[in-house]
C-alpha positions, 0 to 999 in steps of 0.5 A: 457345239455352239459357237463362242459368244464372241463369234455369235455377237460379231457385228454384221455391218460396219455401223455395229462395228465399235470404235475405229471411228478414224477409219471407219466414220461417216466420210472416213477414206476406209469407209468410203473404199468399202462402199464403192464396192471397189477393193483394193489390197489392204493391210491391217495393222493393229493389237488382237481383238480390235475388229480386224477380222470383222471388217474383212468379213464386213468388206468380203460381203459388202463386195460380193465376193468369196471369203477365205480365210489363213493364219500365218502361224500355219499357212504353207504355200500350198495353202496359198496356191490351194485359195487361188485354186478356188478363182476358177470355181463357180465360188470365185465368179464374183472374185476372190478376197484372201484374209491372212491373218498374223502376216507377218509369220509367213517367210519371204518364199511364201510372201513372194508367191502371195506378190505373184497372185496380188500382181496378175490379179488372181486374189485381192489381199486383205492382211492383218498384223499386230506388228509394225507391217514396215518392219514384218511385210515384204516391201513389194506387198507393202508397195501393192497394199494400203495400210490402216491402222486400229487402234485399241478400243476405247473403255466407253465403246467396249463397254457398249459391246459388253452390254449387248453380249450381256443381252445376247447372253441372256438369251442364249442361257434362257434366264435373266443376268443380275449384274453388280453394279460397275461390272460392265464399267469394270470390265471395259477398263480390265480388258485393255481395249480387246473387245473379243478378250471382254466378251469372252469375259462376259461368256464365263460370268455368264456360265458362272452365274449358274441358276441365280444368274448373279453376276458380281465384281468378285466373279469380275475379278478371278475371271479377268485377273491380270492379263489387261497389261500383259504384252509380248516383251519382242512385239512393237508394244514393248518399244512403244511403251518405253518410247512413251516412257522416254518422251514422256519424261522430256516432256516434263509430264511426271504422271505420264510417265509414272503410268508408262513405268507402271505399265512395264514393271506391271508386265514383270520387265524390269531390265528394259525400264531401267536401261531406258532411264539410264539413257535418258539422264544422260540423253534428255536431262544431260548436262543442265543437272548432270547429278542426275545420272549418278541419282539414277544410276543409284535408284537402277542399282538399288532396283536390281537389288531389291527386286520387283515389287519393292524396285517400283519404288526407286525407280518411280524417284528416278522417274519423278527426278527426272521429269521435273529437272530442267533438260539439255540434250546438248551433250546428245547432239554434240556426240551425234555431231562428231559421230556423224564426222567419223562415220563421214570420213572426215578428219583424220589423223591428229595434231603433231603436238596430241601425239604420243611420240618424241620423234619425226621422221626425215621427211619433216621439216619443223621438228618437234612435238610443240605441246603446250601443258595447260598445268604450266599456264594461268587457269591451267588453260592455253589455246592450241589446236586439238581438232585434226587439221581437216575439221579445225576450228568445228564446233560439235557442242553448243552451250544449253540455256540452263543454269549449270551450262550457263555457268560452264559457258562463262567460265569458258569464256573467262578463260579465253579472255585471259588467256590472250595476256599469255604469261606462264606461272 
């Protein structure tokens, strides 16, 4: 049986390598570790089908040394004590270089005993994840390991690939492929950057093509469908999604962030958008239009009534709304502020006159509770302590420059003003 496609076009240098040119260009520091033939413990981090595989193989033969290859959904310790085995066999004269795959599946016992064969040297680690390796990866191995990052590849590089595997593809079928015009641009953009995922694309046209060897957009279509924007709703992509969401907002970019939410509701998640922009009326647009969170809070209530698909459309207003308000975070900060106090320690207690009893005990000499009602004075306002006495006086929430905390800040200072001249109703 032949092997796919996708291991029979795998790039056998680092120049055929598409994309990752931040790591992989010409006096790149990746690129220039290679080439001393010097390596050390790497960990890669980056989605599937970007070429993390491909470069280890690439370093494995640059190096000189025995390959051997685990997956961290399967591998056992034994597993691991088996690859160190090899050291000592005329395959593991010139060193060893284990390539573990998804890391970030073997427990903490099974990365403790790769810790103790990366420390005496017995193996050089080359590891791969598609998750964060700062929240997955015992931190003695991260200590021990430099991490790079891949990046999805670009739709100009990936189309490159495709070209070359519609090439190789000919040849291996024996007949020419007629391609449709915009096949190759289309299929670069549906595959979300995984070039492994676009050349597999390209095996099935290619065995769909039968003896007319006719390759059309419709074929495109019903092969590729819509897996480009599926992601794992508890893997890193699903937070920096709606981190892009959020940060996107704040920045007044409405069409960034319609994109981000288009991305998220394309996957079928509609709870975690909607939470997200409850917060971020409150958090970003805050106080500088606070009508901004019972809008959103009606356009997230009427999304969970209708339901995708139709919840796009007012959660798109919430979107738009928001991201061409005028923003204040100062609420945000204030309660930061006060909560970074309490978790502190500090202040404690409370004014005599905020509490809720009408006694003092013996060991009180000015009895009595002292509370000034504000209702009994002009503007319904009179100065009194209500901090603890530890924190008197501490200011949490500076007034935003915006029109609606502009208009609070004057009035507050109205009031104070006028409060000076005393006087009850």
């Amino acid at each position: 049986m032949s092997a796919p496609l996708a291991d029979r076009i795998r790039p056998q240098s680092l120049d055929d390598v598409v994309g990752q040119e931040h790591l992989l260009g010409k006096d790149r520091v990746l690129r220039r570790m290679v080439e001393t033939g010097s390596i050390p413990n790497l960990i890669f981090y980056g989605p599937s089908g970007v070429g993390k595989t491909t470069v280890a193989s690439i370093i494995a033969k640059l190096a000189g040394k025995k390959l051997y290859r685990l997956n961290g959904t399967t591998a056992s310790t034994s597993d691991i004590r088996e690859v160190v085995a090899g050291c000592d066999t005329i395959d593991g004269i010139g060193g060893v270089i284990l390539y573990l795959d998804e890391i970030q599946y073997l427990n903490k016992k099974q990365q403790q005993t790769l810790l103790e064969f990366i420390e005496n040297g017995s193996i050089t680690l080359i590891a791969s994840t598609t998750e964060n390796p700062y929240f997955y990866i015992y931190n003695a191995i991260l200590s021990r390991s430099t991490v790079f990052e891949f990046k999805p590849i670009q739709p100009e590089a990936v189309e490159r690939a495709i070209c070359r595997a519609f090439r190789i593809a000919e040849e291996s079928f024996g007949h020419p492929l007629e391609l449709e015009e915009g096949v190759t641009r289309e299929l670069s953009f549906s595959c979300g950057g995984d070039v492994r995922k676009a050349i597999n694309a390209v095996e099935m046209l290619a065995l769909a093509s039968g003896d007319s060897g006719k390759v059309t957009l419709a074929d495109l279509e019903q092969i590729v469908q819509r897996s480009a924007g599926r992601y794992d709703k508890e893997g890193d992509e699903h937070y920096d999604l709606l981190s892009a969401l959020q940060k996107s907002i704040r920045g007044s970019d409405e069409n960034a962030a319609l994109h981000y939410l288009a991305r998220l509701l394309d996957s079928g998640d509609l709870i975690s958008p909607c939470r997200r922009l409850l917060v971020i009326a409150s958090e970003d647009v805050g106080l500088a239009y606070p009508q901004a969170a019972a809008i959103v809070k009606a356009c997230v209530d009427s999304a969970f009534q209708l339901g995708l698909p139709e919840a796009r459309v007012p959660l798109a207003m919430a979107v738009v709304l928001m991201a061409t308000s005028p923003k204040s975070n100062s609420s945000y900060e204030a309660i930061n502020a006060a909560m970074a106090d309490v978790q502190a320690g500090r202040g404690s207690g409370f004014p005599r006159c905020l509490q809720n009893k009408h006694y003092d005990g013996a060991e009180v000499e000015r009895k009595g509770q002292f509370y000034l009602y504000p209702h009994d004075f002009p503007n319904h306002f009179v100065r009194q302590q209500y901090l603890p006495d530890a924190l008197a006086g501490t200011v949490y929430y500076q007034f935003g420059e915006n029109k609606n905390e502009s208009a609070a800040r004057a009035y507050r200072e109205k009031l104070l003003r006028e409060s000076e001249t005393g006087g009850k109703r």
